[in-house]
Backbone as CSV, one residue per row, in Angstrom:
resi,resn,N_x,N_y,N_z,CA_x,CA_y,CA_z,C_x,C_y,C_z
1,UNK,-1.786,-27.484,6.634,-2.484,-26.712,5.634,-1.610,-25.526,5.228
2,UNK,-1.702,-25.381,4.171,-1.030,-24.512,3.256,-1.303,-23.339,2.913
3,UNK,-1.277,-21.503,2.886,-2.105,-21.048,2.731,-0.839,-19.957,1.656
4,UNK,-1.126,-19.946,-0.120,-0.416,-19.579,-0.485,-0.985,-17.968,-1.195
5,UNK,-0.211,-17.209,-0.669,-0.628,-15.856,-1.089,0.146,-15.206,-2.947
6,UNK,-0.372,-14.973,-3.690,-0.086,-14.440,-4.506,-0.299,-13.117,-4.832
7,UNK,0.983,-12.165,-6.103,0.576,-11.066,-5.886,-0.756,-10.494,-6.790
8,UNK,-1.456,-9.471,-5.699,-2.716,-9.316,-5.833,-2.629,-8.408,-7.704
9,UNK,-1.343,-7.631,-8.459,-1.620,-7.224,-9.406,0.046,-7.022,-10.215
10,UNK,-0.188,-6.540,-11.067,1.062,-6.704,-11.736,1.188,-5.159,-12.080
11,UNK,2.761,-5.133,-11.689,3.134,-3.765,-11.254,4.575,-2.956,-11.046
12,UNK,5.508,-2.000,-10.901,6.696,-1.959,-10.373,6.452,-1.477,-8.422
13,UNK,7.169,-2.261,-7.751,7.255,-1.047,-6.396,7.996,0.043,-6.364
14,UNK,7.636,0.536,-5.444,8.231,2.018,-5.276,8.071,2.390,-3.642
15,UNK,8.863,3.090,-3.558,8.750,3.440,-1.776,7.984,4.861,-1.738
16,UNK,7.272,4.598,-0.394,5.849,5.002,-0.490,6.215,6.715,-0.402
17,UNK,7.312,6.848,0.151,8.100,8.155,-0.029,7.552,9.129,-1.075
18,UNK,7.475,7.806,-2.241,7.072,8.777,-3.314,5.758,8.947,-4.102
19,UNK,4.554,8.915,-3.141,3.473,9.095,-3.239,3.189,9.990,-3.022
20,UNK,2.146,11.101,-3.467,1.521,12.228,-3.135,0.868,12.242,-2.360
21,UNK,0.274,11.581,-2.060,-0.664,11.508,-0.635,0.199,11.395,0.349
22,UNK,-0.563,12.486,1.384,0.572,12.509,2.450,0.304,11.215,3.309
23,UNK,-0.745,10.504,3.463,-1.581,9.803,4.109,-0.580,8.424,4.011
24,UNK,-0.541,8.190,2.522,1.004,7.193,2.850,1.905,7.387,2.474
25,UNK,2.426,8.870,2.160,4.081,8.893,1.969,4.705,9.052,3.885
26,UNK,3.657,9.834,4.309,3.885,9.735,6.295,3.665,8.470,6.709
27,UNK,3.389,7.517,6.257,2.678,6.499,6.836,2.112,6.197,7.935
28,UNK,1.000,7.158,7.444,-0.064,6.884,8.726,-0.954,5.713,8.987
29,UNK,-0.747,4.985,7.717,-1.441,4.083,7.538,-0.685,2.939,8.030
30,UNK,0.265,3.148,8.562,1.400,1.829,8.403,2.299,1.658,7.774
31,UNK,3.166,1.044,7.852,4.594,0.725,6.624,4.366,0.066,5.782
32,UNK,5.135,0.084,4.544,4.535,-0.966,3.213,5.416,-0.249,2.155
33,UNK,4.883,-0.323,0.718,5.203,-0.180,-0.794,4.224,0.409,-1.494
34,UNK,4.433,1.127,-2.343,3.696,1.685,-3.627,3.718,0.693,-4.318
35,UNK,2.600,0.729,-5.026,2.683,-0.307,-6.787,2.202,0.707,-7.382
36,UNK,3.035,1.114,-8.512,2.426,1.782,-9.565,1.812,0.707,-10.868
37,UNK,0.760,0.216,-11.062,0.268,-0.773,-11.794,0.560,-0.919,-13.220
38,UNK,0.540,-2.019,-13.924,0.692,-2.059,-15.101,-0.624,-1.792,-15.792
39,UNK,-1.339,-2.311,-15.411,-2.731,-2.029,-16.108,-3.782,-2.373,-14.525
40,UNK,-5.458,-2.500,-15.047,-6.287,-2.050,-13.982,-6.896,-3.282,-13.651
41,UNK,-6.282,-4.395,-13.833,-6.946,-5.542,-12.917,-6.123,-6.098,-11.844
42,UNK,-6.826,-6.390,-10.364,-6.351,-6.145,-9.453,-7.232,-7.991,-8.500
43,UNK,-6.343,-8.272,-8.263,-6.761,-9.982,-7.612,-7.253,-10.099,-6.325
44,UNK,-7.819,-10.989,-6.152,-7.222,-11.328,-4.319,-6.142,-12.115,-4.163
45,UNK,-5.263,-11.916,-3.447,-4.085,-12.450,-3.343,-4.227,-13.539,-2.794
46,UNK,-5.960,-14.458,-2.178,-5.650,-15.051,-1.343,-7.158,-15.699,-1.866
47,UNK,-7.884,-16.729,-1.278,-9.374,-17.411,-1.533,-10.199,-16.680,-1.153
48,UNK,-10.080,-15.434,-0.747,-11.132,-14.421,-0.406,-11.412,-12.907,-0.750
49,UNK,-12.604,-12.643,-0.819,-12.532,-11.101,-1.899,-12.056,-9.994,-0.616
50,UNK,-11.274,-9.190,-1.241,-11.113,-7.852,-0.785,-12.350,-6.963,-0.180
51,UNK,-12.090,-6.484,0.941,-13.373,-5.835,1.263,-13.141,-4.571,0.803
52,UNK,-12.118,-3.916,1.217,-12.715,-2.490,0.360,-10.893,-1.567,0.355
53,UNK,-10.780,-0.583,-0.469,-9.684,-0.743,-0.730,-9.846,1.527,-0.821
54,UNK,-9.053,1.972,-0.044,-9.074,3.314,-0.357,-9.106,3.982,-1.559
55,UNK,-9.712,5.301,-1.794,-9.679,5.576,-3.338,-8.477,6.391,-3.356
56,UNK,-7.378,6.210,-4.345,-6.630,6.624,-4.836,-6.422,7.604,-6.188
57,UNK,-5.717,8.466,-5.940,-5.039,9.512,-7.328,-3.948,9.333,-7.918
58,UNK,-3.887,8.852,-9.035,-2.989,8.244,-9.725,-2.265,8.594,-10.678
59,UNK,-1.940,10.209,-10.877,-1.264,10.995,-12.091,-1.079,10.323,-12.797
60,UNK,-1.357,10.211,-14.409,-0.548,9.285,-15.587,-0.141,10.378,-16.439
């Protein structure tokens, strides 16, 4: 069985360095990537819904 993940939104990365929140530019949360999004629809990457997703500040 096959289990194929796609990405959850369309976006550039960025290292989390350069986030304002200290919460994940320290990564307290863990290691990973920024996406700064192209626009505001956002997938499950996978056959199952997202349970819940931190609220974010997003300067434009």
């Amino acid at each position: 069985m096959a289990l194929i993940i796609t990405s959850p939104l369309r976006g550039w990365a960025a290292p989390l360095d350069s986030v304002p929140d200290p919460v994940f530019a320290e990564r307290m949360m863990g290691d990973g990537v920024a996406i700064h999004p192209l626009d505001d629809t956002v997938c499950a990457p996978a056959q199952h819904m997202p349970g819940s997703a931190p609220p974010v500040s997003c300067p434009h």
